[in-house]
C-alpha positions as CSV (number, residue, x, y, z in Angstrom):
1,X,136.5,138.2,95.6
2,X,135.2,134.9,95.1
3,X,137.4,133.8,98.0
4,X,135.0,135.7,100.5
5,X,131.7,133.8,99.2
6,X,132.8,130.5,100.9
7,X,132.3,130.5,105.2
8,X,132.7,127.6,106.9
9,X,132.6,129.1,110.2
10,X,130.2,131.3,112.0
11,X,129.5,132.2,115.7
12,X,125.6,132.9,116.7
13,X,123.9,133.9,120.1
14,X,120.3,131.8,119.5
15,X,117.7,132.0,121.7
16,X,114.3,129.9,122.0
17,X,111.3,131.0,123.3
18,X,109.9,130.9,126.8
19,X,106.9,128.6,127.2
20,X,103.5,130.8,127.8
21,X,101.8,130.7,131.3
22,X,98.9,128.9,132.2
23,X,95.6,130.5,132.8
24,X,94.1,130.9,136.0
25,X,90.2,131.1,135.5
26,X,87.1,130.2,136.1
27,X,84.0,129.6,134.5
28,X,81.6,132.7,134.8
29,X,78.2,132.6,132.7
30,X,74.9,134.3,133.4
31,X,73.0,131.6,136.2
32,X,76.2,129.8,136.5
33,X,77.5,131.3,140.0
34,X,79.8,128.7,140.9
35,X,81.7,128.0,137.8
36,X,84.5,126.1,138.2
37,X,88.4,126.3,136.6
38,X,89.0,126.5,133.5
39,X,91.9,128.1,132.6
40,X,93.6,126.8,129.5
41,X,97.0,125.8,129.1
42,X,100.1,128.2,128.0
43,X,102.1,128.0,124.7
44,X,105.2,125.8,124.1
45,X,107.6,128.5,123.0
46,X,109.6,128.3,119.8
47,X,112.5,126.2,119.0
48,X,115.5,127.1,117.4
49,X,115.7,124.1,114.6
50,X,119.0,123.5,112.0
51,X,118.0,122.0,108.8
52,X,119.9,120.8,105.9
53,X,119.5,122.5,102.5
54,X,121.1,120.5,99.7
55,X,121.1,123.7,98.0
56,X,123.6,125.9,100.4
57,X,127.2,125.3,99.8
58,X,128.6,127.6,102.7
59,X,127.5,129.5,105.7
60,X,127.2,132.8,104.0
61,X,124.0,133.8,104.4
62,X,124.6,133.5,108.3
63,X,127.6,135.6,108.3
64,X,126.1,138.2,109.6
65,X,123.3,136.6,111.9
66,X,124.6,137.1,115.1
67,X,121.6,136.8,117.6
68,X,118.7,134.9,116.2
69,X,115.1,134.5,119.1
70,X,112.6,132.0,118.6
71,X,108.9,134.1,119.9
72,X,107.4,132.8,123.3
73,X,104.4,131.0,123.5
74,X,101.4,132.9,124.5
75,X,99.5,132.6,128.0
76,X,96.4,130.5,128.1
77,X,92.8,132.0,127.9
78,X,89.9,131.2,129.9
79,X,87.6,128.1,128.6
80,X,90.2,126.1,128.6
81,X,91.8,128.1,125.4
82,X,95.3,127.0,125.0
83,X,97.9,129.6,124.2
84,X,99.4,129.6,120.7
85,X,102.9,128.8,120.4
86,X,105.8,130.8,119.5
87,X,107.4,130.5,116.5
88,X,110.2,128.4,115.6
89,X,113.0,129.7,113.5
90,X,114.8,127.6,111.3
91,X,118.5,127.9,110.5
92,X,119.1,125.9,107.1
93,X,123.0,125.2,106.2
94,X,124.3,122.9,103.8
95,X,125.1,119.2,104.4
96,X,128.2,118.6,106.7
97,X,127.6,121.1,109.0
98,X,128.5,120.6,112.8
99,X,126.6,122.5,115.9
100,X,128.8,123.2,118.9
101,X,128.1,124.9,122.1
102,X,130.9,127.7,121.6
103,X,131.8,127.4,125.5
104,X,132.4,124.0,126.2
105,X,133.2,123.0,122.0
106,X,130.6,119.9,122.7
107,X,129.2,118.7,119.4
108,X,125.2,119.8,119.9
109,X,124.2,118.5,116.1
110,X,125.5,117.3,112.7
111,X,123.7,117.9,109.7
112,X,124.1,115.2,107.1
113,X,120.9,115.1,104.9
114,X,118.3,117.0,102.8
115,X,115.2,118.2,104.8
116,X,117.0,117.2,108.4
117,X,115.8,118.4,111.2
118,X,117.3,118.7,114.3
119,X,115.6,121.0,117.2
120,X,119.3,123.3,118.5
121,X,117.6,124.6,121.2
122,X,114.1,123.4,122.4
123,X,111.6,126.3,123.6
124,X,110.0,125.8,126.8
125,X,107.0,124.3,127.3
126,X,103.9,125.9,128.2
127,X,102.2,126.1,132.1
128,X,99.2,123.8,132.7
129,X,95.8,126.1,133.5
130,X,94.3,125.6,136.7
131,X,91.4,123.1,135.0
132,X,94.2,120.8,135.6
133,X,95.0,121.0,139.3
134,X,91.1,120.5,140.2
135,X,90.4,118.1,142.7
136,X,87.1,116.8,144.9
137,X,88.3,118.8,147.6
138,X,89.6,121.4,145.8
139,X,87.5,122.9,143.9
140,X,88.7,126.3,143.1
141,X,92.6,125.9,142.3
142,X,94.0,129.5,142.2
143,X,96.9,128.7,140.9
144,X,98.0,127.6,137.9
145,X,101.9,126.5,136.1
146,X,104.5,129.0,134.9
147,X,105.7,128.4,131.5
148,X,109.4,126.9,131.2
149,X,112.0,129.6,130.2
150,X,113.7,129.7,127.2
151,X,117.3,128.1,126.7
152,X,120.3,130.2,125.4
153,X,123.7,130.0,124.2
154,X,126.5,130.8,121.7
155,X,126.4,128.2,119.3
156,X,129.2,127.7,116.7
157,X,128.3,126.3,113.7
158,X,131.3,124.5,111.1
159,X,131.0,123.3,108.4
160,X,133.0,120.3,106.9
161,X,132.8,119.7,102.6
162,X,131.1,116.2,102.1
163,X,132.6,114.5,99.1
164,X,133.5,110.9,98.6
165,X,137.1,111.9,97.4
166,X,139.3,114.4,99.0
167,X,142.4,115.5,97.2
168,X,145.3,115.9,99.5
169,X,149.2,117.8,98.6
170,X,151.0,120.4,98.8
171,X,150.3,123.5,97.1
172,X,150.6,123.6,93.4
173,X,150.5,119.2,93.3
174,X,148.4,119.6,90.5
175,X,144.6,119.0,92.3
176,X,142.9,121.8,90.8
177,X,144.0,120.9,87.2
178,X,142.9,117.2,88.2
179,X,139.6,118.6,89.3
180,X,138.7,120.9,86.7
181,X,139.6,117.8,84.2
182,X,137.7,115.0,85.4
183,X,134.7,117.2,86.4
184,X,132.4,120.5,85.6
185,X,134.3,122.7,88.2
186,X,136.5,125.4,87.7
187,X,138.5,126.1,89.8
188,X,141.3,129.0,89.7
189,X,144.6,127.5,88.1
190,X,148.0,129.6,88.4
191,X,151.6,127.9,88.7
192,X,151.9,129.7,92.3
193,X,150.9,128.1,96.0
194,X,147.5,129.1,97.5
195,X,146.0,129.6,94.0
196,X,142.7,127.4,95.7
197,X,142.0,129.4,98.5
198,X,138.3,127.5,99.7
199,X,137.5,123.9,98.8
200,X,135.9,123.3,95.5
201,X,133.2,120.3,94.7
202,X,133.2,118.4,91.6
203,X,130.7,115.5,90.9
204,X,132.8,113.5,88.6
205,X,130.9,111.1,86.0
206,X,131.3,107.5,85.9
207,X,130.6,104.5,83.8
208,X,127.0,103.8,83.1
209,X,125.5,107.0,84.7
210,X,127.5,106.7,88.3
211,X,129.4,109.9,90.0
212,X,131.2,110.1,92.9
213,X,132.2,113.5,94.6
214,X,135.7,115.1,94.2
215,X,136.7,117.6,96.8
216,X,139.3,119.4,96.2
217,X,140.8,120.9,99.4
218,X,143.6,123.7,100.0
219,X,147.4,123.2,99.7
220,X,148.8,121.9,103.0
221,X,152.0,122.7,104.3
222,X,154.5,121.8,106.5
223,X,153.4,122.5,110.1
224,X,149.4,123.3,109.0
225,X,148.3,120.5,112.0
226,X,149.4,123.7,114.1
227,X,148.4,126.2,112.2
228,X,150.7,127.1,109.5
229,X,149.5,128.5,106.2
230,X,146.2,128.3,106.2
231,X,146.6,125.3,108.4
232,X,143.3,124.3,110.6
233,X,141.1,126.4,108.5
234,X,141.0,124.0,106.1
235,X,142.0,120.6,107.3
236,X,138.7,119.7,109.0
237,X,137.6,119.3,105.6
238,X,139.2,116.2,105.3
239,X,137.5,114.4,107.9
240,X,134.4,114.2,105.5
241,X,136.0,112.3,102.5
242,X,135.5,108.5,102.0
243,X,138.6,108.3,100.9
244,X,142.0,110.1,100.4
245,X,143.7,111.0,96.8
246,X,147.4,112.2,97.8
247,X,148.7,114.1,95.0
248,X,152.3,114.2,94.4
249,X,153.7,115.6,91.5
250,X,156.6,113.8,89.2
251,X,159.4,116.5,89.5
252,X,159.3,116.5,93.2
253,X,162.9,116.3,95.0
254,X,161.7,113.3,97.4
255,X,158.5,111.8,96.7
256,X,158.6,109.1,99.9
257,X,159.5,112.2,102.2
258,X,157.0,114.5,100.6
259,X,153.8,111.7,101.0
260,X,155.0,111.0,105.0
261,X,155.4,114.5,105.3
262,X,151.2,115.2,104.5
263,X,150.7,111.8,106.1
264,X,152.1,113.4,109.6
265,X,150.6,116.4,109.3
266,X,146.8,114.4,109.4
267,X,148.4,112.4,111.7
268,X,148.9,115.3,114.1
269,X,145.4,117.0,113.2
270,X,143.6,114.0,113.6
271,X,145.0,110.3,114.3
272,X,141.6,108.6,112.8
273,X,142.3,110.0,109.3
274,X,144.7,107.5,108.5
275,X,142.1,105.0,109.2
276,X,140.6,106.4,105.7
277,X,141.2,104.4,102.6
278,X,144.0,106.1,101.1
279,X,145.2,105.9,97.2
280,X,148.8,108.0,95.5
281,X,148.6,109.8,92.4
282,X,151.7,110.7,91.3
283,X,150.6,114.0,88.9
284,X,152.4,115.7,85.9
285,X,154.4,112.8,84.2
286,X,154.4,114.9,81.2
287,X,157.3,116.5,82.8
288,X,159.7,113.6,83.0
289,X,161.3,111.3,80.7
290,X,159.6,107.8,80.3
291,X,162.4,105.9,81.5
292,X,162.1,107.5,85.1
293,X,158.6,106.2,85.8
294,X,159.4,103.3,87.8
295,X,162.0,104.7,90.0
296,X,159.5,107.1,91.1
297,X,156.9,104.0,91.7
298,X,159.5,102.6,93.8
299,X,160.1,105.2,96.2
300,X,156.6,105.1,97.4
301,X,154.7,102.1,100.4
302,X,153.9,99.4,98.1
303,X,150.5,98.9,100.5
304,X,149.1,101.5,99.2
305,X,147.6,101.4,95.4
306,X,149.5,104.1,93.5
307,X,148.9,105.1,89.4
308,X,150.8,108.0,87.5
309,X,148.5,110.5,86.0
310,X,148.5,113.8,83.4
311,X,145.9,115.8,83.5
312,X,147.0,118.2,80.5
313,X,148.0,114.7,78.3
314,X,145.0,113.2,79.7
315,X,147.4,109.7,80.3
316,X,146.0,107.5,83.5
317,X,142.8,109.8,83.9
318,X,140.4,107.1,83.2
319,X,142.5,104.7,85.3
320,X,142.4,107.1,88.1
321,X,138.2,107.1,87.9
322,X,138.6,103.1,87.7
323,X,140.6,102.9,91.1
324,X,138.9,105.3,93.1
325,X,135.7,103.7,92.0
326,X,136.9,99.9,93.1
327,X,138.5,101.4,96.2
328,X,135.1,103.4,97.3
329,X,133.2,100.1,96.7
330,X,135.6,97.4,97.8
331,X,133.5,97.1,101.3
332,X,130.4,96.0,98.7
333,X,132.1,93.4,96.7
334,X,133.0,91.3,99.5
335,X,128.8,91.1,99.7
């Protein structure tokens, strides 16, 4: 199913490597009986290193990556021949994904941009040869550094869709039709809930060449800020979008109660997502009578900029594009 393909969530044991000893040596040529140190240094080991990839959409390819181990450095070599270092491996994800140490759920890295790189774990570095511990009165050092060991842990790695728009309703509110309308995407479209069971993109085109990105996210319910439905599996997503669509269709019973209802449930997930510019689109008015439009208008906050939309009549589409663009670039105007 085409379901399975997206992962936003995957759970890996990486490993760096351990920095390479020093060498202990001395220099030993043919009339040359007194040689002194020169062991070379050891290798820095290899990091584990995330890096955005503008071309990954999900954590799939990791799925199944559950232990990944950088290579140690090697030791140093006599005449002062440093040891090469280990490899680093590279864990590319697409943009918006979050690092965590799985024990302790602290944010280690965020990935945000193509070509990013940020080290996860560092290897260790490598031990100094004995030419470095040399001195007038010591002129034979028989000792030289250790490399560092390598670092360890169970990293979770999450990713939450970047998109300048996120659509937020209940299930069946009409988001999927709205997305597959106003951009390339195609999402699956049924008249029952859960038909969009992962988030979908769309890069929606603007006015004289500009886009903006749509996100459509999955249905929330009642009670998903504690897990109901598919409750947090999904909501993180929302923490990502500039701003907020709520979707509520026409030929709902109570459209005030139905917007403070998905209000309170971002409220409960996270407090700072109504701190996000928020807009109303009040979706399929091809199902009611003209006359009841502005009863419906009057049942919603007046603070916050509604418009009624159709995405099978097409009516208010092009509005719609007009207001979210304003609203995403109010902050610039002011300039």
């Amino acid at each position: 199913m085409a379901s399975s393909n997206f992962i936003d969530y995957v759970k890996i044991h990486a490993r760096s490597g351990a920095g390479g000893a020093g060498s202990i040596h001395f220099r030993r040529e043919k009339y040359v009986d007194k040689g002194g140190p020169d062991g070379g240094d050891g290798g820095r080991g290899g990091h584990v290193i995330l890096k955005g990839n503008t071309q990954l959409w999900t954590l799939l390819h990791l799925k199944y990556t559950k232990h990944v181990k950088a290579d140690a450095g090697k030791a140093g070599e006599g005449g002062r021949r440093a040891g090469a270092q280990g490899k680093d491996i590279f864990l590319e994800v697409p943009l918006g994904t979050i690092a965590k140490d799985a024990e302790t759920g602290k944010i280690l890295a965020e990935i945000t941009e193509e070509g990013q790189e940020i080290i996860l774990l560092p290897g260790g570095r490598g031990g100094l040869g004995n030419d470095h511990f040399k001195t007038s009165t010591k002129q034979t050092p028989q000792y030289a550094q250790p490399g560092e060991p390598e670092q360890e842990m169970w990293v979770v790695l999450e990713l939450k869709v970047l998109a300048d728009v996120g659509l937020v309703g209940f299930p069946n509110a009409g988001k999927s039709t709205l997305l597959s309308v106003v951009s390339a995407a195609r999402p699956e479209i049924a008249d029952y809930p859960f038909t969009t069971l992962t988030p979908n993109l769309g890069v929606v085109a603007y006015r004289d060449y500009k886009s903006f990105v749509m996100a459509d996210i999955p249905g929330i319910i009642e009670g998903a800020s504690q897990g109901k439905g598919l409750g947090l599996r999904f909501l993180r997503h929302i923490e990502r979008n500039s701003l907020l669509l709520f979707m509520i269709p026409a030929d709902s019973e109570d459209l005030a109660a139905e917007y403070e209802t998905l209000l309170n449930e971002l409220r409960q997930y996270n407090p700072s997502l109504l701190d996000k510019q928020r807009l109303i689109a009040i979706s399929k008015i091809d199902l009611i009578e003209a006359g009841q439009r502005d009863e419906l208008i009057k049942q919603l906050p007046a603070e916050i900029p509604n418009i009624l939309i159709s995405a099978i009549t097409q009516e208010g589409i092009e509005q719609l594009k007009d207001l979210i663009w304003t609203t995403l670039n109010k902050s610039l105007s002011v300039y």
